[in-house]
Every structure is written in C-alpha cells, then in structure tokens.
Backbone as CSV, one residue per row, in Angstrom:
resi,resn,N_x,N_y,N_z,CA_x,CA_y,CA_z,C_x,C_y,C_z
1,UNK,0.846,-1.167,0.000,0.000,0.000,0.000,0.897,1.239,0.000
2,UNK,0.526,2.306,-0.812,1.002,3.557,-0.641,0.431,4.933,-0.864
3,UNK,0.994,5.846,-0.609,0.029,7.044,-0.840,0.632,8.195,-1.589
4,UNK,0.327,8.572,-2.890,0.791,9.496,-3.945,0.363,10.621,-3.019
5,UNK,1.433,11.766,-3.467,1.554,12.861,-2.597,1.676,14.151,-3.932
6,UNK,0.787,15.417,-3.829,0.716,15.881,-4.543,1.546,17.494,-4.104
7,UNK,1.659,18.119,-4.916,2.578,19.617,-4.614,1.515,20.318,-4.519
8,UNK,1.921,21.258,-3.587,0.540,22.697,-3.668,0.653,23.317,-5.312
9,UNK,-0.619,23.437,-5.596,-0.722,24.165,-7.031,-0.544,23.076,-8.124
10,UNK,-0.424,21.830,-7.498,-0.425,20.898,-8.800,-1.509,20.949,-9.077
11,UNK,-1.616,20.632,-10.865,-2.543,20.269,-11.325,-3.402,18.885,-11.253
12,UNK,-4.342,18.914,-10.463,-4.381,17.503,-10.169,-5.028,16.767,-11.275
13,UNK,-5.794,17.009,-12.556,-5.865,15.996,-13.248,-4.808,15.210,-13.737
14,UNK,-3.568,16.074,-14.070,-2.180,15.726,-14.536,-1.388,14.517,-13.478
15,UNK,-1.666,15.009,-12.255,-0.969,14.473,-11.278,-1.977,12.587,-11.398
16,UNK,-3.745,12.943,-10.947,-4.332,11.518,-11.369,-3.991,10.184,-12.522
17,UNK,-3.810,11.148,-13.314,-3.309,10.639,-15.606,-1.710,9.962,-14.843
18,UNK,-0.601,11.094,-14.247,0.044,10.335,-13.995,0.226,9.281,-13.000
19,UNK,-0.031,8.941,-12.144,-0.339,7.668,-11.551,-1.021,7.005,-12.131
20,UNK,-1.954,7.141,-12.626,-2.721,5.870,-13.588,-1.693,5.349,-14.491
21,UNK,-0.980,6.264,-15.298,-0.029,5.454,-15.875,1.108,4.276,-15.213
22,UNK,1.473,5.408,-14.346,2.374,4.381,-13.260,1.795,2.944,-13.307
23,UNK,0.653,3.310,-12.681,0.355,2.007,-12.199,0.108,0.835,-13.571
24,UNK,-0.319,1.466,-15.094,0.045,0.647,-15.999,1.179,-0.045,-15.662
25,UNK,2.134,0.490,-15.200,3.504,0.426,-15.710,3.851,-0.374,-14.822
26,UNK,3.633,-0.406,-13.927,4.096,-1.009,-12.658,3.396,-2.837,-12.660
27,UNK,2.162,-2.341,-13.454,1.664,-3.882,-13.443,1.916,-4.608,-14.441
28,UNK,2.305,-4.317,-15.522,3.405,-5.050,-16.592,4.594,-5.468,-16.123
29,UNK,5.554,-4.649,-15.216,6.539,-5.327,-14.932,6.667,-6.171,-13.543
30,UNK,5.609,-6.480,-12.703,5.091,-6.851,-11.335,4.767,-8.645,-11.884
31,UNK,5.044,-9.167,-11.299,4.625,-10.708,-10.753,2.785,-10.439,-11.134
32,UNK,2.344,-11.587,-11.180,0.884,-11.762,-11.408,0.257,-11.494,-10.449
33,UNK,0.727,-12.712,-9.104,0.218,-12.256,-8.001,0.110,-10.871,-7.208
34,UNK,1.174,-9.844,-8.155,0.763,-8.508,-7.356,0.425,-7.667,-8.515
35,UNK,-1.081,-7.090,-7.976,-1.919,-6.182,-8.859,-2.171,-4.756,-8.079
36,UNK,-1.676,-3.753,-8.988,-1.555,-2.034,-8.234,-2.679,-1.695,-8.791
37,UNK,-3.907,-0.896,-7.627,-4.684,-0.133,-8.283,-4.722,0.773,-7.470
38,UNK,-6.119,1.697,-7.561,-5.937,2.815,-7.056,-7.082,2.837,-6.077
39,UNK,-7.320,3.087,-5.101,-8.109,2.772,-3.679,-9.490,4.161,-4.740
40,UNK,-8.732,4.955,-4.323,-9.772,6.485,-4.477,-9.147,7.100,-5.412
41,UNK,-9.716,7.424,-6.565,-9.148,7.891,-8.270,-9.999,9.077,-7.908
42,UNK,-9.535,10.199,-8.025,-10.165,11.629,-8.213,-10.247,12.320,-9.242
43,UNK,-9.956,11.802,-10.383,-10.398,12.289,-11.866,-11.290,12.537,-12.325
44,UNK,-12.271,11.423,-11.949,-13.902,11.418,-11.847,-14.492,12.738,-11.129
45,UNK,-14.096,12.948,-9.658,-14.602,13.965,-9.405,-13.813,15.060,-9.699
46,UNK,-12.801,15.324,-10.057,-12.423,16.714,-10.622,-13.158,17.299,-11.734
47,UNK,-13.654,16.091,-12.682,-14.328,16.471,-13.344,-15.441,17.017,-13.091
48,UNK,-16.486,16.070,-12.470,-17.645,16.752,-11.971,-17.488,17.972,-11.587
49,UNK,-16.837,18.265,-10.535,-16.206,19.781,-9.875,-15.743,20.654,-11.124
50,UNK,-15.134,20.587,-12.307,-15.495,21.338,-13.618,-16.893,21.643,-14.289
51,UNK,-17.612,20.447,-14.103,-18.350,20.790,-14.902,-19.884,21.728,-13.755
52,UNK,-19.283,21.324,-12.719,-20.520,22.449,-12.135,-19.874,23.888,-11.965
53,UNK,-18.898,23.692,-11.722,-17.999,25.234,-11.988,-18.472,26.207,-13.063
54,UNK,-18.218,24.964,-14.437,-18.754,25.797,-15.565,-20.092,26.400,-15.487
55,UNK,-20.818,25.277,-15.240,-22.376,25.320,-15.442,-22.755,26.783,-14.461
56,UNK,-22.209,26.416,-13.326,-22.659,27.627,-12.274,-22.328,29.121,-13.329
57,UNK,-21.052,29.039,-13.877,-20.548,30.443,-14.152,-21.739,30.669,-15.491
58,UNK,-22.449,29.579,-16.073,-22.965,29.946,-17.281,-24.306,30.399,-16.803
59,UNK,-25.053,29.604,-15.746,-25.988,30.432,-15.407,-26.186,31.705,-14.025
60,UNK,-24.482,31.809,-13.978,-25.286,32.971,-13.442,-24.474,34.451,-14.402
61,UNK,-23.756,34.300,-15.314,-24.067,34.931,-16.833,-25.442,35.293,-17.184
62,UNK,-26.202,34.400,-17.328,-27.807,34.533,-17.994,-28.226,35.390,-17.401
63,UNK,-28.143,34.980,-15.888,-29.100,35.928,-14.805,-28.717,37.047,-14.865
64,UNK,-27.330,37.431,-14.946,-26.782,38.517,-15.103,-26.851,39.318,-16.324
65,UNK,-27.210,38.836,-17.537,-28.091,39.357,-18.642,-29.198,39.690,-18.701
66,UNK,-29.800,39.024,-17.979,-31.275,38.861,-17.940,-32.140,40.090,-16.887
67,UNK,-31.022,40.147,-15.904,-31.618,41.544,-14.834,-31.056,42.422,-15.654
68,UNK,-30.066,42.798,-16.741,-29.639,43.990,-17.186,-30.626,44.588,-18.205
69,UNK,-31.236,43.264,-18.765,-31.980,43.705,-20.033,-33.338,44.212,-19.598
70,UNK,-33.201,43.635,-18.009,-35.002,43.641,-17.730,-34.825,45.169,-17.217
71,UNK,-33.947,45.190,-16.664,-33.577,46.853,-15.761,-32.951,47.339,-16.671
C-alpha cells in the first residue's frame, strides 16, 4: 500500500493521468500475483467539480443578462 503525494498548485488531473499510468507500468513489470490499483481515483470527481464550476458560471451569466436587459 502507498500514498501518492501531490505539490501545492499541482494540477491535479495531470498528477491523477500520472499515476494511472504508473500504475500501468508497474503492473506489466510486477509478478501476477501482485496487482496495483488505485483505492480512491479523483479524476472522476475533478471532473464533476469542472463541470458544475462551468455550469454555475454559465448560469449565473444569464441571470446577469437577464436583470440587465429587464432593468
């Protein structure tokens, strides 16, 4: 067991992509009996966390059009 350690200001999708590779890598050259995965993968939710980011900033754009045009 181990625990990937990230830098302040890393990019963490970059940092997720790379350990996933690792761990390709690691399980090609590893014995059968030992298989590396990843307990908790946060790629998945970084994403999510983008895409409501976006979404939030797009609607509150609208709203913010929408009271200018009305006022």
């Amino acid at each position: 067991m181990s625990t990937v350690c990230m830098f302040i200001a890393e990019n963490s999708r970059a940092v997720a992509h790379a350990v996933g590779e690792k761990f390709k890598q690691i399980n090609v050259t590893s014995p059968d009996s030992i298989v590396a995965t990843a307990v908790y993968e946060r790629t998945k939710l970084v994403d999510k966390i983008l895409q409501t980011v976006q979404l939030n900033l797009l609607e509150g754009l609208f709203r913010l059009l929408l009271y200018y045009w009305y006022y």
